[in-house]
MIMIVEX-185510 format. One line per 10 residues: number of its first residue (from 0); their letters; for each residue x, y, z of C-alpha. Coordinates in steps of 0.05 Angstrom, whole numbers, plus 5000, padded with zeros to 4 digits. Layout:
BEGIN
NUM = a = X,Y,Z; ...
// end
This chain:
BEGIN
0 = xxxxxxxxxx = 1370,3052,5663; 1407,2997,5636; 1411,2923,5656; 1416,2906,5742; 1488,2900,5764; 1478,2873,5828; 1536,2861,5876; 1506,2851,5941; 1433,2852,5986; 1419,2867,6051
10 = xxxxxxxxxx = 1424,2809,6100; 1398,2809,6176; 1462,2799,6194; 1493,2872,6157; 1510,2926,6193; 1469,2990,6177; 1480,3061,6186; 1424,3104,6180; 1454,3178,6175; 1401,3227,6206
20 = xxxxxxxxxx = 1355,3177,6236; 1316,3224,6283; 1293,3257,6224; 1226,3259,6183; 1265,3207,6137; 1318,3175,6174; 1261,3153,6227; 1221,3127,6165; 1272,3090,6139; 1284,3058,6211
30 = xxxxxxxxxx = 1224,3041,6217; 1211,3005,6161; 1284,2967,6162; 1256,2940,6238; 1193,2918,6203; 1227,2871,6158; 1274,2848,6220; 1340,2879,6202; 1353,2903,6274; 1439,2911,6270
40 = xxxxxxxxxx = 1427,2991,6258; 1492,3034,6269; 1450,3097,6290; 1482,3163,6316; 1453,3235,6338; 1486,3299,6320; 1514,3298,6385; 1548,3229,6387; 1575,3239,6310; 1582,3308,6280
50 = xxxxxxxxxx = 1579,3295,6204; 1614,3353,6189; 1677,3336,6228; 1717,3293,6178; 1760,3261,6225; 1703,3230,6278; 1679,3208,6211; 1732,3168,6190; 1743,3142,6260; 1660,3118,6257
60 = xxxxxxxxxx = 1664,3087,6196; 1730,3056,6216; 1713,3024,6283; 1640,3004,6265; 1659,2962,6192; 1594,2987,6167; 1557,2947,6110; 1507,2996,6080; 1491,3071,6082; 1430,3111,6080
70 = xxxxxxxxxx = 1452,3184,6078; 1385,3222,6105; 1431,3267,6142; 1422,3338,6128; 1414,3409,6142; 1346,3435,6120; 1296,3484,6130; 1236,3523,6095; 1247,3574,6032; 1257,3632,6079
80 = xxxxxxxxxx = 1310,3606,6128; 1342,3572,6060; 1349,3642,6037; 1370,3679,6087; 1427,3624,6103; 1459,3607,6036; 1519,3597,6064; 1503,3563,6124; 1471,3512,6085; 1521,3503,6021
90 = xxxxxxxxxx = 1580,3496,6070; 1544,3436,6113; 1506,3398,6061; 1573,3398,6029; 1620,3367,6085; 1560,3319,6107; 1561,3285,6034; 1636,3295,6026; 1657,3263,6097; 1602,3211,6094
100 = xxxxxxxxxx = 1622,3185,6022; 1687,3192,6019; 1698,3148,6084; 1650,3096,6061; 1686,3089,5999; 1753,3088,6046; 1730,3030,6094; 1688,2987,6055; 1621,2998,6046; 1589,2954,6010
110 = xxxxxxxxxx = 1529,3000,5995; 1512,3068,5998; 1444,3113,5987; 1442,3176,5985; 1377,3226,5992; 1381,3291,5952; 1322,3334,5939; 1278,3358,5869; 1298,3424,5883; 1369,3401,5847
120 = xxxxxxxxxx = 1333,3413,5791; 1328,3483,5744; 1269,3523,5764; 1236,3527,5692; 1243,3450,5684; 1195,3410,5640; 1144,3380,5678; 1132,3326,5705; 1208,3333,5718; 1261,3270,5682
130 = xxxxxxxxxx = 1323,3259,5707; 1352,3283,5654; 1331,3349,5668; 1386,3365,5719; 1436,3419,5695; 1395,3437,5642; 1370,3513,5671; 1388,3562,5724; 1364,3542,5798; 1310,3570,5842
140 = xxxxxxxxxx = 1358,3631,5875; 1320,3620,5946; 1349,3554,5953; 1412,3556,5902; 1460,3535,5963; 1419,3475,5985; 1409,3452,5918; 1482,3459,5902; 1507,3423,5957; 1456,3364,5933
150 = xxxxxxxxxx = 1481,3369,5867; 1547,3353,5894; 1535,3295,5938; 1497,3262,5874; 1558,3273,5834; 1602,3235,5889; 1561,3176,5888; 1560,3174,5813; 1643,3189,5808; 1652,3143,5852
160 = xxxxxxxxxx = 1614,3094,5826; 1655,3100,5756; 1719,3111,5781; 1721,3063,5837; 1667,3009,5824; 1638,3029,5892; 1565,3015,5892; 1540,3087,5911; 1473,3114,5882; 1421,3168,5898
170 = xxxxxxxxxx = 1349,3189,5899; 1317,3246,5889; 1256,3251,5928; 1195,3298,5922; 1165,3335,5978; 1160,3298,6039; 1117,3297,6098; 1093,3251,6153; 1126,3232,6235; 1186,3273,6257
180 = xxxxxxxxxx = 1172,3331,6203; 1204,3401,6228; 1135,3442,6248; 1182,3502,6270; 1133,3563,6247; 1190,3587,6212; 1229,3549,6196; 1183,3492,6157; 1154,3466,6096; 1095,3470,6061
190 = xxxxxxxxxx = 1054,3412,6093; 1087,3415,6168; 1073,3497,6168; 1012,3487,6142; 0986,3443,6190; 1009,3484,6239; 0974,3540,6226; 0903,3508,6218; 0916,3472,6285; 0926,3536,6319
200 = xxxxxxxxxx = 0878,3569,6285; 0825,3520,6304; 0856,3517,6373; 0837,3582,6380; 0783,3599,6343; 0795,3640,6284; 0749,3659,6243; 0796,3650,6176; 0868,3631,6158; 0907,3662,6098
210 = xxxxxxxxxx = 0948,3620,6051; 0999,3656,6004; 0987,3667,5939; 0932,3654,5898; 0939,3571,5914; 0937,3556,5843; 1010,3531,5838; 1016,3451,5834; 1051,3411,5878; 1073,3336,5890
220 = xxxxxxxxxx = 1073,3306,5967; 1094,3236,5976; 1087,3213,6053; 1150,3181,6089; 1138,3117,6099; 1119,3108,6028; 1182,3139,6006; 1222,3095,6068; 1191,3032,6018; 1222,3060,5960
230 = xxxxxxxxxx = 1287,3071,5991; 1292,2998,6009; 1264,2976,5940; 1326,3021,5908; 1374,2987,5962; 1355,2924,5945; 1347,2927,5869; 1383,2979,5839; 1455,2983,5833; 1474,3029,5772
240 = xxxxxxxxxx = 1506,3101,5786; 1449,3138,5751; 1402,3164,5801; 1320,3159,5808; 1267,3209,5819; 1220,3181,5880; 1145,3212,5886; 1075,3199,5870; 1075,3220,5799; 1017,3267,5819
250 = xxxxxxxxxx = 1002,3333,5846; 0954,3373,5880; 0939,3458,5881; 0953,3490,5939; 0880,3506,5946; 0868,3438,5943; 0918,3426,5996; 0894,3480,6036; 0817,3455,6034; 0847,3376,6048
260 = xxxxxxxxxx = 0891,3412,6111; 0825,3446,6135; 0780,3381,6136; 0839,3336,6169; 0849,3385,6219; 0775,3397,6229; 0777,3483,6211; 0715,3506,6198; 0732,3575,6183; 0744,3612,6121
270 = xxxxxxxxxx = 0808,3602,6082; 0837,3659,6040; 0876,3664,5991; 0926,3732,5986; 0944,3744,5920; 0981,3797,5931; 1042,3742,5955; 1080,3709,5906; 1053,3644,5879; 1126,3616,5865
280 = xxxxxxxxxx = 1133,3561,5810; 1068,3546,5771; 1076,3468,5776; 1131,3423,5800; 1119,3350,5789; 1173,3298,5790; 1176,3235,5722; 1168,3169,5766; 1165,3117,5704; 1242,3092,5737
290 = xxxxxxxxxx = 1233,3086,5806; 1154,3049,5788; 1193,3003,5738; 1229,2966,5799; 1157,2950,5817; 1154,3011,5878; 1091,3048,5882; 1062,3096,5940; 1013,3069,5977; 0979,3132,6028
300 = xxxxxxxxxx = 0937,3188,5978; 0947,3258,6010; 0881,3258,6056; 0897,3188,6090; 0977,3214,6095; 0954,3285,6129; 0908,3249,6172; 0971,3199,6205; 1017,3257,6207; 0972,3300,6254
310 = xxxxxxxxxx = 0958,3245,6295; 1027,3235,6300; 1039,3318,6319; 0987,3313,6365; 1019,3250,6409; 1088,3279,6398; 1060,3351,6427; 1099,3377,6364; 1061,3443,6357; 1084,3461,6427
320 = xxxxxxxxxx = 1148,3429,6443; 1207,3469,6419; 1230,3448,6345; 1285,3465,6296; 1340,3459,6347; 1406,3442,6312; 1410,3366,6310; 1346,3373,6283; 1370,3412,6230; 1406,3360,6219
330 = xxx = 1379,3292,6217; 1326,3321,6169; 1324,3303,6097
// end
């Protein structure tokens, strides 16, 4: 990684602008910036800032002399909606990170993070997954326009970084669950649509619930507020253009998952597996040794993770309330 350049830390006193903070990781990184006391957060909904409108960018970044940036802010959704919308979510992902960037570079920033996703990298990468593996391979085509528009942003930080001195890095985080998570029924991820279908299935009293696939792929979950820890441990001690895979270094089958999901949510039905559905990639499985070096390490396993995020569904009525609306979409990350 090199040797620590470090031009500035956090203070109570700096001025911090949490991009997407209603969302499953903006709200985790709030919450664990108020635990440590820094309470001067810039924070702005869809409504009140559209990132994709370059001028009301400029004009925010302007007016509020912002310190440091955490760039959550996104447009996201599960593998189907990704695919279906390709260009709907290349075109935004690309003017969020663009407009956000370029106008904290412009008015001063002292430091920027910004969130990208593992699904940057190729689809046939070595596992677990290095950094260096990005632009090795061809991409997953379900989610080629997301991933590209990630690519991007990660670029910009690190170009700017070289070209400019400005301190602007990235993470690359694995799967992510925990409060605030999207449990549209469509439009979700793995854990989130999961849950949501054992809930409802228990709700009412179904005798079994089908998983695709055979639930022999491996995958890697890392809960929120254990990545929210990491994000401040990469704010506050990292400060070289390069960026850092962020996850728990281990993963689980979907069966596994599945079986986990069941007891948390108390199903006592049968769970099936259809093979006949594709199983997607065998294993995906992100290299940690960087981001553990800085002394970060997760803290919640999978079972104690799954068991705070349905509490928190079940207080926040999310299986019932209307989700995915569009400043959803984008204040996830």
């Amino acid at each position: 990684m090199g040797s620590l350049k470090v031009f500035t830390k956090l203070t109570h006193d700096s001025r911090i602008f949490v991009a997407g903070h209603r969302g499953l990781v903006g709200s985790a990184i709030v919450r664990r910036l108020q635990s440590y006391g820094f309470n001067n957060l810039v924070l702005r909904t869809h409504a009140e800032l559209d990132l994709i409108d370059q001028a009301a960018v400029k004009e925010f970044f302007r007016t509020e002399k912002i310190d440091f940036v955490f760039v959550c802010a996104a447009k996201v959704g599960g593998i189907l909606h990704n695919s279906k919308h390709q260009a709907d979510f290349i075109y935004e992902n690309l003017m969020i990170s663009a407009n956000v960037i370029q106008a904290a570079a412009e008015f001063g920033v002292k430091k920027l993070l910004y969130l990208g996703s593992s699904c940057i990298y190729p689809k046939f990468s070595p596992q677990p997954i290095p950094e260096e593996a990005l632009l090795s391979g061809p991409l997953e085509p379900t989610n080629e326009g997301y991933a590209i528009a990630k690519i991007a942003g990660l670029k910009l930080c690190e170009k700017f970084y070289k070209q400019y001195g400005k301190c602007f890095t990235s993470v690359m985080p694995t799967n992510m669950y925990g409060p605030n998570d999207n449990f549209h029924p469509d439009h979700s991820h793995v854990i989130p649509g999961m849950m949501r279908r054992f809930h409802e299935a228990t709700r009412n009293g179904a005798p079994s619930v089908t998983v695709w696939g055979t639930g022999s792929p491996r995958r890697e979950f890392l809960y929120s507020d254990d990545f929210a820890e990491a994000a401040l441990t990469v704010m506050e001690h990292y400060d070289q253009p390069e960026f850092l895979n962020v996850g728990t270094g281990e993963d689980v089958t979907i069966k596994e998952l599945a079986y986990t999901m069941a007891k948390v949510v108390g199903f006592r039905g049968e769970v099936i597996f259809d093979s006949t559905k594709p199983d997607g990639t065998p294993r995906k499985v992100l290299d940690v040794a960087k981001i553990k070096s800085l002394g970060w390490a997760p803290q919640i396993s999978l079972e104690e993770g799954l068991k705070l995020a349905y509490e928190w569904a079940l207080q926040a009525d999310a299986f019932t309330l209307p989700t995915g609306s569009r400043d959803q979409a984008h204040t996830n990350a």
